[in-house]
N, C-alpha and C positions, 0 to 999 in steps of 0.2 A: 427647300432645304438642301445642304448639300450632300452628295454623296458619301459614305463610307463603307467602304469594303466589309465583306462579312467576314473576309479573309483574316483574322487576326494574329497579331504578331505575339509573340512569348515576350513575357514581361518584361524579361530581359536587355532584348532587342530595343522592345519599346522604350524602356529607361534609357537605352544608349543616346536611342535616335533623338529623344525628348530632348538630354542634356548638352547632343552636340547644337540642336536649335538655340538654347536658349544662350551657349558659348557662342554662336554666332552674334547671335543678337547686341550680348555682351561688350563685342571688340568693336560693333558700328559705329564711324559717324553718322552724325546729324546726318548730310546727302547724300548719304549712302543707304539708311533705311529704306528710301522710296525702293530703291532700284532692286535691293533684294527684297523687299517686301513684295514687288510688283510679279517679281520670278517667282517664289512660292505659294502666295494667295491667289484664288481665281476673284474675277470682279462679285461673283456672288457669296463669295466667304467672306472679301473685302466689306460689302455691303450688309452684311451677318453681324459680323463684328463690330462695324459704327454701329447699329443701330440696338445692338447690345450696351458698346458705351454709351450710346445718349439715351437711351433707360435708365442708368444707373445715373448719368447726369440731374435728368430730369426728378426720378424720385427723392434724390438730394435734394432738389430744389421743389418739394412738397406737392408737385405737378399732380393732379390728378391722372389717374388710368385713363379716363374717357379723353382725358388731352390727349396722353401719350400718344392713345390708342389710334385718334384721329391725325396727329401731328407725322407719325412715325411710322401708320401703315399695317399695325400691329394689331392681333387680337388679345385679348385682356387677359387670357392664357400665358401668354409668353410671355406679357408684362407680372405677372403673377409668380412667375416661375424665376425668375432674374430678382424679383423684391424678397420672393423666399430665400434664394442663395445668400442675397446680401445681409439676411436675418441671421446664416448660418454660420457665413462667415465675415461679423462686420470690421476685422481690424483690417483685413485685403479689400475693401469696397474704402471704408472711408482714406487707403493710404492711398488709391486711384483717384479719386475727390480730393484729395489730399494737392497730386500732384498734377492734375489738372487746372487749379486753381490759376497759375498765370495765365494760361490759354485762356479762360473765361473772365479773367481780367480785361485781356485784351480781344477778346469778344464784344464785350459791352462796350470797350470805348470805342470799337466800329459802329455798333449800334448808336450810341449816346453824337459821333462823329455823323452819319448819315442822318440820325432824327434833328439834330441841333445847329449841325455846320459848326463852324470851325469854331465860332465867335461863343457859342456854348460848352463848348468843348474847356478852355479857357476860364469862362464863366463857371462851370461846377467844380474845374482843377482849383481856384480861388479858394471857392467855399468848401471845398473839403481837405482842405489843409495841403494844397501841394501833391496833394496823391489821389491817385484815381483807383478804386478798390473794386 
């Protein structure tokens, strides 16, 4: 888990600092994420965080806990704790689901691409009408 100081800041401050992050975040391009993402997050926050999103991925997609838990490294606790949040707050979960949706579009047609080769690929663009979902 990662560090956080005991040292706490006045709400204040924190609201400041909160809002000038997310005004950064705000003005990025696309290739510019990486690079201030890489300057702010250490690789173990980094790795926090995905695997935070692919929980909430995953329990959208009806995955059981004992997958997650094997898939992801995770104890059932944490998976537990991230399925309650999303109970708490489901209109911020499903608009992340929401807005992941092309990336795991084009996730599967990597998959669908490497399980089938090119000539299936084709084959199911056919039969599901021009579009790959």
């Amino acid at each position: 888990m990662t560090h956080v100081s005991r040292r706490k800041l006045d709400s204040q401050t924190e609201k400041i600092l909160t809002s000038a992050l997310k005004e950064l975040f705000t003005y990025l391009k696309p290739r510019e994420i990486d690079k201030v993402f890489s300057a702010l997050v250490t690789n173990t926050e980094n790795i926090m965080i995905a695997k935070r999103l692919a929980i909430i991925i995953m329990l959208f997609g009806n995955i059981s806990y004992s997958e997650i838990s094997r898939s992801l490294n995770l104890t059932n606790q944490t998976i537990s704790r991230v399925h309650s949040e999303m109970y708490d707050r489901p209109e911020i979960y499903k608009f992340i689901n929401k807005k992941l949706s092309p990336w795991k579009r084009k996730e599967l047609l990597k998959a669908v691409v490497k399980e089938l080769g090119l000539q299936g690929v084709k084959l199911f663009a056919k039969h599901s009408g021009g579009r790959i979902y």
